[in-house]
Each structure stands twice: as structure tokens, then as C-alpha cells.
C-alpha positions in Angstrom: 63.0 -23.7 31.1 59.4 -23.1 31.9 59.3 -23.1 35.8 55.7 -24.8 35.9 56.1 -27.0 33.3 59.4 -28.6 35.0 57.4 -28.6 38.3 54.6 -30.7 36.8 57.5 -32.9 35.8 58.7 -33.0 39.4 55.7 -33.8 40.6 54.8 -36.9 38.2 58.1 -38.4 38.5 57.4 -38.9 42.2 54.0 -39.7 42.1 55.0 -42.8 39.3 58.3 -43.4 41.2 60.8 -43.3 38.4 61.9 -40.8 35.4 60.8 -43.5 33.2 57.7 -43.6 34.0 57.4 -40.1 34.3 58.9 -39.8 30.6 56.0 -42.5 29.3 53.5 -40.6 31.1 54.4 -37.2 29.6 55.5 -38.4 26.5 59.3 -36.9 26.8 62.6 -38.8 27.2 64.1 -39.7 29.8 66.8 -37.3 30.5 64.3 -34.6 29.9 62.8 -35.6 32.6 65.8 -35.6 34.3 66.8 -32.3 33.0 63.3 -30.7 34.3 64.2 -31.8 37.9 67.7 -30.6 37.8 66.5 -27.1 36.5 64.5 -26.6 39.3 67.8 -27.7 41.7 69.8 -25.7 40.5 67.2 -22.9 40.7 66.8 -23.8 44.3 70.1 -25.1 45.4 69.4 -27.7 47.1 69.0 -31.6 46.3 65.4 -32.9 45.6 65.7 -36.2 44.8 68.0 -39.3 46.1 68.8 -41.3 43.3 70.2 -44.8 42.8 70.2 -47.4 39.9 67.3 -49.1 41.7 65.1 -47.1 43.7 64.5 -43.1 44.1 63.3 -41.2 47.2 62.4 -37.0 48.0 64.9 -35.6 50.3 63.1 -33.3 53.3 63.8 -30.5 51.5 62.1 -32.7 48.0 59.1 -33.8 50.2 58.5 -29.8 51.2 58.7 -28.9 47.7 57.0 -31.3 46.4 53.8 -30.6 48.9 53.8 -27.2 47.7 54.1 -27.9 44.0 51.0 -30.4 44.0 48.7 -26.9 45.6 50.8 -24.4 43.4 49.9 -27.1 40.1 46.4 -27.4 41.4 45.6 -23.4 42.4 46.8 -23.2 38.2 44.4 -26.0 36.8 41.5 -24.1 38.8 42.5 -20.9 37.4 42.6 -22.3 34.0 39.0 -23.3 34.8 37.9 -19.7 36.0 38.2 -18.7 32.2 35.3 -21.5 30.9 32.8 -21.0 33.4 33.4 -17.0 34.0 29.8 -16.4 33.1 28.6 -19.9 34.3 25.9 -19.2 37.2 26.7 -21.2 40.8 24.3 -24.2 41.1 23.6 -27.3 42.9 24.1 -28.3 46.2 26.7 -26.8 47.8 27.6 -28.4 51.5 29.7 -26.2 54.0 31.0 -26.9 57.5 32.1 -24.4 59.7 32.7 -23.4 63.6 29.5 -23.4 65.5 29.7 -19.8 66.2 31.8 -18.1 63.4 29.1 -19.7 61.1 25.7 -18.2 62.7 27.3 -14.5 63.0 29.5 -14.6 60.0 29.6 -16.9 57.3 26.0 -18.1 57.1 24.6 -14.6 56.5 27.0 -14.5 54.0 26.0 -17.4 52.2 22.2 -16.9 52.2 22.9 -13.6 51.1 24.4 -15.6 48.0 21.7 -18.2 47.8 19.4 -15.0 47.1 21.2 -14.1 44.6 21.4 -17.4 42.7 17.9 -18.9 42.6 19.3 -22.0 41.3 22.1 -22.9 44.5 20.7 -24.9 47.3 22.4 -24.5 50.7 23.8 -27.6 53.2 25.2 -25.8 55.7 26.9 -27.9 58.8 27.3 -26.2 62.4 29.8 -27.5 64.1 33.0 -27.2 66.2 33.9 -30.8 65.8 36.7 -30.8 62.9 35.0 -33.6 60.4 37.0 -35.2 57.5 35.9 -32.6 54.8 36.8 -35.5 52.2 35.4 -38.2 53.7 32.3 -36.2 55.2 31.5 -35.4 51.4 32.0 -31.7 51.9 32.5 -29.1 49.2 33.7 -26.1 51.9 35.5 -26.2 55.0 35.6 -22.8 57.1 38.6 -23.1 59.6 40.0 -21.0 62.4 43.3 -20.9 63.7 46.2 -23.6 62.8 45.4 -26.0 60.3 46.8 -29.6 60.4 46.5 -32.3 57.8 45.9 -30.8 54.1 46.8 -33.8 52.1 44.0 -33.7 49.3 42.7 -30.0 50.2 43.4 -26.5 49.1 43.4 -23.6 51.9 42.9 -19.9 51.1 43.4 -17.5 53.9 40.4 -14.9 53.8 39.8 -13.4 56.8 41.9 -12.8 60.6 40.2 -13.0 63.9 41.7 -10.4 66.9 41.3 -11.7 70.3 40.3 -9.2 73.1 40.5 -9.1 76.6 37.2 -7.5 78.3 35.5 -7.3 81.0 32.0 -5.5 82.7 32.1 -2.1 84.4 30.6 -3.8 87.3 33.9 -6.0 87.4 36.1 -3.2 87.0 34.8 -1.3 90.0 35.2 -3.9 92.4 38.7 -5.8 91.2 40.1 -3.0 89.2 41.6 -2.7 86.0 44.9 -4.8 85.1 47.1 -2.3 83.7 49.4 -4.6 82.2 49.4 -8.0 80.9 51.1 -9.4 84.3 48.4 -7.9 85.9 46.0 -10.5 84.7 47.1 -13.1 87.5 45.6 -11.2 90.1 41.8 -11.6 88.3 39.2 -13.9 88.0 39.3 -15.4 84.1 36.1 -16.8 82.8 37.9 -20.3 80.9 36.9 -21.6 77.4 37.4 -25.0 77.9 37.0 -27.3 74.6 37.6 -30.7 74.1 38.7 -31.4 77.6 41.9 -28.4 76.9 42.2 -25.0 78.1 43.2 -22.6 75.6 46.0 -20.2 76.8 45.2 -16.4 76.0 47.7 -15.4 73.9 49.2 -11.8 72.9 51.7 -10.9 70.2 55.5 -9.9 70.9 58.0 -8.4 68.6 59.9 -10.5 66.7 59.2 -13.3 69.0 56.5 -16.3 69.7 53.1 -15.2 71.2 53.4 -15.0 75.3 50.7 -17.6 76.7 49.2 -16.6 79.9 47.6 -19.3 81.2 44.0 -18.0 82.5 42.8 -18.9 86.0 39.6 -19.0 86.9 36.2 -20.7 88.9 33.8 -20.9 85.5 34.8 -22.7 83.2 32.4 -23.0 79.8 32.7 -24.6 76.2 30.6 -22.5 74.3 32.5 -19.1 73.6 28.7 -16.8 73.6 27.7 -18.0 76.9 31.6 -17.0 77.9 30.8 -13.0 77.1 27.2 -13.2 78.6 29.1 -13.9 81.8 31.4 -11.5 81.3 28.8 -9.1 81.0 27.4 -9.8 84.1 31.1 -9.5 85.8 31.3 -12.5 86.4 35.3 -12.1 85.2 37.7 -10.7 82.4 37.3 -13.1 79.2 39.4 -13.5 76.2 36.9 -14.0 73.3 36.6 -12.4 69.2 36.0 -9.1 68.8 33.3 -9.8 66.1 31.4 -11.6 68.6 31.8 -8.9 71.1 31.0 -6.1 69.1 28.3 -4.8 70.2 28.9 -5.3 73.9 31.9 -2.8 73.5 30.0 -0.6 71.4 27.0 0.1 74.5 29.7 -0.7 76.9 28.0 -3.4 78.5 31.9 -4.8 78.4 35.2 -2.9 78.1 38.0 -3.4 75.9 41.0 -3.6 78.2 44.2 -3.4 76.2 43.0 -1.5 73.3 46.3 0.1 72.8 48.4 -3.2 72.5 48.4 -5.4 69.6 46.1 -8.1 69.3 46.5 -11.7 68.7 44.9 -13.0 65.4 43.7 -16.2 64.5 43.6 -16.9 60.5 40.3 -17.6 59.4 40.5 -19.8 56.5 38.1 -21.9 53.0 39.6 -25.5 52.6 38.0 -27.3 49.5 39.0 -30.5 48.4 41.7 -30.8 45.8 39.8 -30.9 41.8 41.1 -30.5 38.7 38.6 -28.0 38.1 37.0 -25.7 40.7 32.8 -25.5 40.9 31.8 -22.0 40.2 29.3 -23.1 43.3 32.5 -23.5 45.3 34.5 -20.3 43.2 32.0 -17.9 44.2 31.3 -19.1 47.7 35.2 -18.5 49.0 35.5 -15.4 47.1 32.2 -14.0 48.5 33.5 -14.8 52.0 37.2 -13.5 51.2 35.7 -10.1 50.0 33.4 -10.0 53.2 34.4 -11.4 56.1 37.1 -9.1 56.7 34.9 -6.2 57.3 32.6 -8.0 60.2 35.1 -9.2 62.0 37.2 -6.1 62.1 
């Protein structure tokens, strides 16, 4: 059987609630229906549904499944509609909301860098590290960093990573000297990003294991990760901040890179866009533009 087909099955007989239903809907008997869902099963070995003569319900493994099936079922509709509107030119208003920072270096140059190239697409672009409801907001684009949480309704492409660095002035380094290894980093002054009331641990990749989280300590303690290397640079401590935004820094060596020869954590960068049976070449072009380039400014 056709693996897609019997997972659009799937995915209609729980969204109606019954095989019956799910049979009406798709115009198919009842124990096709039935058959679809015991294909994919089988396929998988486990159980996906808990039948009775009254009621059904997804089992956890079912209610995984299922979540994947509704994006896998979606990413194929908005491929189907790639085809129509391949030489269909983005237009309209397109509305974007993104990290405060991330956006001004990164993606906004990007995207006016698009909007010249299509006279005919208008811009709404929203600067912000306050995560907003990207459905209810009336967003097209959501740019995230790091874990995402809820997706219900929303698509997520992964199209970019952000590595973390530890640096720190010459000027520090001269009078506190340089932490050799990670457990040196107790012994120094941390300059603290401090966002929503939380302090972020610094975190550093192990193999084959969970990230080790050193907890930074520190007298200055900021929200705004740019004013964070600005005070680095003026030694006021070792900070833990994107190499993107560091760049040049490193580059003159108005800040040093201190492990440089130790793997570096990454946080996912990635396009969220509401859930649509077919995808806007507005919206299309914007997250591939942004997976193609991204990369490349923030390695």
C-alpha cells in the first residue's frame, strides 16, 4: 500500500473520530479504512489506535505518529504547490517576527536584499525577543533560536546553527589570566545575560552525553546580548555570546576566542510558518532565501 495515502487515512480517522466517518469522508469502505491503519502498524510494529465498539483513542506512540504525519501530509501539499506557482513572483505583504538581535545583523539584511529584488513584495518586519503567538499575531514567518515548544498549527524548517563562544578582552586576560580549561571558568568574572528574569547557563558539548551547564557568576548582569560584548570588550569579564555577533571583535582582536579548539555549542536557528494547504511563494522564497544564506554569516 501507498505509505502516504494510508497516512492521510490515519490522520482523518482521528481527526473525525471513527473509521466510519473516515470512510464517508474519503469515500472508501470501512475496513479499508481499517486496513490503511493496520498497514502502517504492521510497518511500524507497534499499536496506534485503541479500539472498542464505542469509542476510539491514539495510544502515545499513535499521538507521536500522528503529530508527525499531520507536518509530513502538510510539507507534501506545499510541495505539490511549489509546481503551480514555480514561476509565480513573491508579492504582498509579507510579516516576519524574529529575535531582536539575530534580525538586525542577519535576517533583515537578508530580506531587504529580497524586497529589492521583487518590486512588488512589501516588508512587515517585527523586532523582538518576546516569543508572540505567530497565529494569533497574524504572522506569516517566525524566525526562532534554540528549543522550540508548542507547534500545533505551524511548520518548522531548521536553516541555520548558532555556535556559542566564550571570549574575553586582552586587557582582561592580562590581569586574571586565561582559564585553560572549562573548570577554570569559576575562578573569573562572567558578564550574565539575564532574560526574562532567568539566567541562562553557558553550555558546551560532550560526547555522547547531554551539554555540561556551567552556571556563570558574575557582578554585571544585562539583557541585551550587544551591550554584553561591548563590555566584554572593555574587560569588564569573559562572556558567552554568538559568534556572528562577535565577529568582528575576534577578527581586530578587540576580544579573544578562548576555547577555539573545543567544540562549540549550537543553538538551531529555525522559519516557523503557519500550517496551509498551499505555501505563498512570498513565504517559499523568504525561508529558502534565509536557509541558503544564513549559514554563511553566522559561521
Amino acid at each position: 500500500m501507498d505509505r502516504l495515502t494510508s497516512m492521510a487515512v490515519f490522520v482523518k480517522a482521528v481527526d473525525l473520530g471513527s473509521f466510519a466517518a473516515a470512510a464517508d469522508a474519503l469515500e472508501m469502505s470501512g475496513p479499508m479504512v481499517g486496513k490503511h491503519v493496520r498497514f502502517l502498524e504492521d510497518r511500524l510494529g507497534v499499536r496506534l489506535l485503541n479500539r472498542t465498539t464505542r469509542r476510539q483513542s491514539l495510544t502515545e506512540a499513535g499521538q507521536a505518529y500522528y503529530e508527525r504525519c499531520r507536518t509530513v501530509l502538510a510539507e507534501a501539499e506545499a510541495a505539490d504547490a511549489v509546481v503551480p506557482d514555480e514561476f509565480s513572483e513573491p508579492r504582498g505583504r509579507l510579516r516576519v517576527t524574529m529575535p531582536a538581535l539575530l534580525g538586525r545583523h542577519c535576517i533583515a539584511p537578508l530580506l531587504m536584499k529580497l524586497a529589492r529584488k521583487y518590486p512588488h513584495l512589501e516588508l512587515d518586519l517585527s523586532f523582538g525577543d518576546p516569543i508572540a503567538d505567530i497565529i494569533e499575531a497574524g504572522y506569516d514567518l517566525a524566525i526562532r533560536t534554540g528549543g522550540l515548544d508548542d507547534q500545533s498549527g505551524l511548520i518548522a524548517r531548521r536553516i541555520a546553527s548558532q555556535r556559542m563562544v566564550v571570549c574575553g578582552a586582552r586587557s582582561y586576560l592580562r590581569i586574571n589570566g586565561k582559564p585553560r580549561s572549562l573548570d577554570d571558568l569559576s575562578a573569573h568574572q562572567a558578564i550574565i545575560y539575564r532574560r526574562s528574569g532567568r539566567v541562562r547557563p553557558w553550555l558546551f558539548p560532550q560526547q555522547g552525553e547531554l551539554p555540561r551547564a556551567i552556571m556563570p557568576l558574575g557582578r554585571l548582569r544585562l539583557d541585551d546580548l550587544e551591550a554584553i560584548a561591548d563590555a566584554a570588550a572593555q574587560g569588564m569579564g569573559l562572556a558567552w555570546l554568538p559568534y556572528w555577533l562577535v565577529r568582528e571583535r575576534l577578527n581586530t582582536g578587540a576580544l579573544v576566542n578562548l576555547f577555539a579548539g573545543q567544540p562549540e555549542f549550537l543553538y538551531d536557528c529555525h522559519a516557523l510558518w503557519p500550517r496551509s494547504p498551499r505555501l505563498p511563494p512570498k513565504v517559499r522564497t523568504a525561508v529558502d532565501t534565509l536557509a541558503a544564506a544564513l549559514p554563511k554569516l553566522m559561521t
